[in-house]
N, C-alpha and C positions, 0 to 999 in steps of 0.2 A: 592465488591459484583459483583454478574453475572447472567443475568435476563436469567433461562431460562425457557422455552417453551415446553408442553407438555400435552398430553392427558391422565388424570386417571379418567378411567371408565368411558370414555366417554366424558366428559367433558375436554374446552379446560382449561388449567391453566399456568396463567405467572409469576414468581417470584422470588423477585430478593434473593438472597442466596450467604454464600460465598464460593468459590470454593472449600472447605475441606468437604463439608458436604455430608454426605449419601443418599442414594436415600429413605434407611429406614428413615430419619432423616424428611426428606421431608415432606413423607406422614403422619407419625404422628406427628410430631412439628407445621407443617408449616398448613397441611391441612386437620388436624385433623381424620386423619382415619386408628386407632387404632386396626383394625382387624390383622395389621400385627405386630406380636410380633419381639421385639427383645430378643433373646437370646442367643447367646454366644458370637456373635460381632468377630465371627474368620469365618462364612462360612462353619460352622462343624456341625450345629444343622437343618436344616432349616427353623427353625419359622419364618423366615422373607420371605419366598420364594411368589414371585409376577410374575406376566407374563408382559416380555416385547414384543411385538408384535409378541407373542403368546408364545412365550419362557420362559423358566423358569430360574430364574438367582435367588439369595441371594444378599436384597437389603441392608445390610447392608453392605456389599462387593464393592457397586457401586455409587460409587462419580453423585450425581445427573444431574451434568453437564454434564459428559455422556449419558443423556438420554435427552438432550433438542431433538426436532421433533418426540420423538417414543411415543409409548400404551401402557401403563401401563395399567395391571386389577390387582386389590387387590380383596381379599375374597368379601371385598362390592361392586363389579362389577360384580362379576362371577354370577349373578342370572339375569334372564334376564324375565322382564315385570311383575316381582312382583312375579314371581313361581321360587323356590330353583333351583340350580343347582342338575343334577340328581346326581352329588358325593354328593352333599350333603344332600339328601334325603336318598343315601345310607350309607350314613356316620351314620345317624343317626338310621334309620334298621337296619343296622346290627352292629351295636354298633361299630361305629368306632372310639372311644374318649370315654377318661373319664376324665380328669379336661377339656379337650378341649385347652391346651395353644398353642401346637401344629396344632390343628386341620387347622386352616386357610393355611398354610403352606403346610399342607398334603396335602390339595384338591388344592389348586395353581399347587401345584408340582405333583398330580393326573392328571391334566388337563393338563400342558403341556407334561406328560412323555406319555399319550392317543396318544397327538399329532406325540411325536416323532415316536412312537410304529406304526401309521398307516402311518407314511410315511416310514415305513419300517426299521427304524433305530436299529440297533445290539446292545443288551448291552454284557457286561463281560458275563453272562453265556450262550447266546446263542450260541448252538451249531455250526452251519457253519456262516459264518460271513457276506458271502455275500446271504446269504438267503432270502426268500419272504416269504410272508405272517408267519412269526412268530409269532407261539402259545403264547398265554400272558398267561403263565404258572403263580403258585404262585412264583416259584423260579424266574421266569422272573419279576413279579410284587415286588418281596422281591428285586433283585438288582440296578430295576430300581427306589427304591424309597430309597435306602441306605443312601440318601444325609438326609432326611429327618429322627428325631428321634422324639421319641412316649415315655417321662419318666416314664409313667402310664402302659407301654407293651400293648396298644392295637392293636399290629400290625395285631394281626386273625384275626380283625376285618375289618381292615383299608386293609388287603387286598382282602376280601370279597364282601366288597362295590366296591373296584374299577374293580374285576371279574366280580361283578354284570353289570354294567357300562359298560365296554367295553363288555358281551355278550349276553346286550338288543340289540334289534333292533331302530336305531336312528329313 
């Protein structure tokens, strides 16, 4: 076993676990918070996608031990003083889910691709690569979310809501 240490959502959490286990494994087995699905268990699907200090990874991919002293947010963190996350008010405007098994995963990986996106980071279809202020086109929001899938097809939706999002005024 191997005690480790770390922040999800907020809260500080210590335990002890054996060094094989998932970070997915974690948060649902260990500390019961089943907003993050597991689904394909290869890192191809994203339903398991979570922010580690502010980043987006697939936690079924990540041996928990690697993540003793970082921040972890799962879907049940990302709302902040009891009012939805604004993906997630748009998720649900503009119909951005339909069985929802995906959904927590989508907005994890919503919330961090926003992130990367305003710190200026290039995906595969942006035109010049070392460009600024890059337009969050839908074909921009279609590659930068490619990691994550939608079995139900509500991608129109799911990229709607995150247009929505990133061009309100914070």
């Amino acid at each position: 076993m191997v005690e480790i240490r770390m922040r999800v959502n907020g809260v500080s959490e210590s335990l002890d676990v054996p060094p094989w286990v998932s970070l997915l494994d974690v948060l649902r087995e260990h500390l019961g918070l089943t907003g993050t699905k597991r689904g394909c268990d290869q890192g191809a699907c994203g339903a398991c996608t979570v922010l580690v200090d502010g980043e987006r990874i697939n936690a079924c991919l990540a041996l928990a031990v690697q993540y003793t002293g970082r921040d972890i947010t799962t879907i049940e963190g990302v709302a902040g003083g009891g009012d939805p996350h604004p993906l997630q008010t748009a998720f649900i405007r503009d119909d951005g889910f339909q069985c929802g098994y995906c959904t927590s995963g989508q907005i994890c990986s919503a919330i961090g691709m926003l992130a990367e996106h305003g710190a200026g980071s290039a995906s595969a279809v942006t035109e010049h690569v070392a460009a600024t202020g890059i337009a969050l086109s839908g074909a921009e929001i279609r590659e930068r979310m490619s990691g994550n899938l939608c079995r139900c097809g509500a991608y129109n939706g799911i990229v709607r809501a995150i247009q929505d999002v990133a061009e309100s005024p914070r």
